[in-house]
N, C-alpha and C positions, 0 to 999 in steps of 0.2 A: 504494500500500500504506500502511495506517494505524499507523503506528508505535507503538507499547504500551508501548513498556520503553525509557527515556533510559538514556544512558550507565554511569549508578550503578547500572542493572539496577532502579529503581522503575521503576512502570507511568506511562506516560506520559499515556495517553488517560484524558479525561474524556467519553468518549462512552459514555452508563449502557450500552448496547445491546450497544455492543463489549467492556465489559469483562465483562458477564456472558456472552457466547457465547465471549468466549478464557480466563478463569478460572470462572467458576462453574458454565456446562452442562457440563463436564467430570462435575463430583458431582452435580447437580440437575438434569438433561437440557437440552434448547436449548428448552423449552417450560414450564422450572419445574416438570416433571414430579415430580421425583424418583426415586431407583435402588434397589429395592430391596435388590438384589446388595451394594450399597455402605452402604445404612442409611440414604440419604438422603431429606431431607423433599420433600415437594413443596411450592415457596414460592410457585407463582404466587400472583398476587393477594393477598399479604399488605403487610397496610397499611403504612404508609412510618413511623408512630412507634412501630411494634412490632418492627421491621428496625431504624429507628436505635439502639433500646434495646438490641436481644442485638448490634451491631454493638459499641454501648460496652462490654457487658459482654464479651465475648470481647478488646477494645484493651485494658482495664483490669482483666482477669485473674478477675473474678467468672463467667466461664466460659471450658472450655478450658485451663486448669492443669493437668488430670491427662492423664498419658501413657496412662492407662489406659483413657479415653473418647476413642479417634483420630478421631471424627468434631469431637469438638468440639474438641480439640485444633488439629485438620487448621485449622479452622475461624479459629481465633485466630491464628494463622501468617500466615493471607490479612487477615484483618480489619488486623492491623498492618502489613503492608506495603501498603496500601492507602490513600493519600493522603483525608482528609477531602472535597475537593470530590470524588473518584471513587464514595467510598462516598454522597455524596449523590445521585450521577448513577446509578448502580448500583441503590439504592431504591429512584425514584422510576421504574424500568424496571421491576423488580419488582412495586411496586404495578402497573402497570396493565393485566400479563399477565394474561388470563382464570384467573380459579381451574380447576384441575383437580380435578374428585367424583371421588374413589376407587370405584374397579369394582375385581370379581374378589377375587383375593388380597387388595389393599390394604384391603378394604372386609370380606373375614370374617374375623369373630373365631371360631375355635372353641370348643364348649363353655360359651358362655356366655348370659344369659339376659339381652335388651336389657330386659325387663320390670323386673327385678329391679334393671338399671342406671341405668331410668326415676327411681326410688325417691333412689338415692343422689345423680343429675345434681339434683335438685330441690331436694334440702335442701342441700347443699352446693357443689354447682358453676355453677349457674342465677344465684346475687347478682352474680357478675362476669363468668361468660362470657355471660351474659343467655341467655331460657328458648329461644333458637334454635341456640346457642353460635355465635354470631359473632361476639363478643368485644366488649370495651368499653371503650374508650382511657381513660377517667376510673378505672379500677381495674388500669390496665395487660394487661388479659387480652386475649392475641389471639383469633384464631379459632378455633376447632378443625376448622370443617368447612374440607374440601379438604384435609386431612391426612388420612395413610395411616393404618387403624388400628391397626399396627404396630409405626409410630411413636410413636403417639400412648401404647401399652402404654409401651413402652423409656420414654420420659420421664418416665411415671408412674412407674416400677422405678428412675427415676434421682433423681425429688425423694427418694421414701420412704427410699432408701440415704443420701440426703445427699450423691451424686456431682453433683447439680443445686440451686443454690437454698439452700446452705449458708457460702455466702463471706458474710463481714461488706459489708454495704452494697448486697447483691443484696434488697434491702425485699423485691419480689411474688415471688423466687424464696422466699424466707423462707417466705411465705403457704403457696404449695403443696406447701414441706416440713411444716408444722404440718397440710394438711391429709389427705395423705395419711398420714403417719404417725400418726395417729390416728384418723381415719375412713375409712379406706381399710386394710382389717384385714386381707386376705388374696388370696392372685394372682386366687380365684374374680373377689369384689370387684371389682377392676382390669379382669378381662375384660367383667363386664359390663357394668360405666357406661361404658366405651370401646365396646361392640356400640351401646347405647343412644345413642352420640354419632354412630354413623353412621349409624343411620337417620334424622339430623336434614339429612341431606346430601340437596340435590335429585337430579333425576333427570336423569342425567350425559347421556341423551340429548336432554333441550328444550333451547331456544334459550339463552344469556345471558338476553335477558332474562324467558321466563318460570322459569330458575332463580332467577333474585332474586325471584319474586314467592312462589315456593315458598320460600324461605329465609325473606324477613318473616312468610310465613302461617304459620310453620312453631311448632309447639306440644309444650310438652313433655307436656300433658295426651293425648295422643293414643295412639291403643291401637296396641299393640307387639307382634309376636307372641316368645315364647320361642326 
């Protein structure tokens, strides 16, 4: 039996594999799924300097401070009791689970019009999630595709309030509060450049790798139905 928690009750193992199937598939399933029940993202596959970033922000309080957002809260609780070498072991497990494409639920937005969200990904969110949204380490922006569209609203709902991306020294949280709260003018808005973001997700039933070949081919110019 692999021991986890010394004496002190810290976690013990620095085995990334075991600490994320005994702390984190609990909220994010054993496959980096995500729970919708619970609110949670699906992280498979997300890159290991985008992980260590909201890892620091949640250690050092630029997320995860408010009692009133318990996900992210829940979130910074773990992140601290979390030894540095564990959380690098941890990351670097995450990075190289296969992403999960949202199907179903996770993947409809209702009500809203991906043409119309075409429009808004273009002028404003295309410079740093790049025109596939798969994000790009040199402006701190993750991916977006393999996130639930759900989720992906809630976060938008959380920079424009200022519950995300308003702590002094949080820089790219800053970004997406300035961008949303000024061009991002109303919940229509929100639904639709978030439907528009997931039609840019491959087709959750080919292989690995012809979803990476559909993800580089993948175009924001390309026609969208309403």
């Amino acid at each position: 039996m692999i021991v986890l928690f010394g004496s002190s009750g810290a976690m013990a193992s620095t085995d990334g594999k075991m600490i994320f199937q005994t702390v984190c598939a609990q909220c994010h399933g054993t496959a980096g799924e995500g729970k919708p029940e619970i609110k949670s993202p699906s992280i498979a596959g997300m890159p290991a300097w985008y992980v260590n970033t909201q890892f620091a922000n949640l250690r050092e309080g630029r997320r995860g401070h408010d009692a009133a957002d318990p996900q992210s809260f829940m979130m910074a609780a773990i992140a601290k009791a979390l030894q540095p070498e564990q959380i690098k072991a941890v990351v670097a497990y995450v990075e190289q689970m296969p992403m999960k494409v949202p199907v179903g639920k996770d993947r409809e937005i209702v009500n809203a019009s991906a043409e119309d969200g075409m429009r808004l990904f273009q002028e404003r969110c295309m410079e740093c999630h790049r025109y596939n949204a798969s994000g790009e380490m040199t402006f701190g922006s993750p991916p977006l595709i393999g996130r639930q569209g759900w989720y992906l609203e809630e976060q938008l709902r959380k920079f424009k309030s200022g519950k995300r991306g308003a702590i002094k020294n949080d820089v790219n949280g800053a970004k997406m509060v300035q961008i949303t709260q000024f061009f991002v003018e109303d919940e229509q808005m929100l639904r639709d450049v978030v439907a528009y973001i997931m039609t840019l997700n491959p087709d959750p039933a080919a292989t690995p790798e012809e979803q990476q070949r559909q993800i580089i081919e993948g175009s924001p110019f390309k026609s969208v139905e309403r």
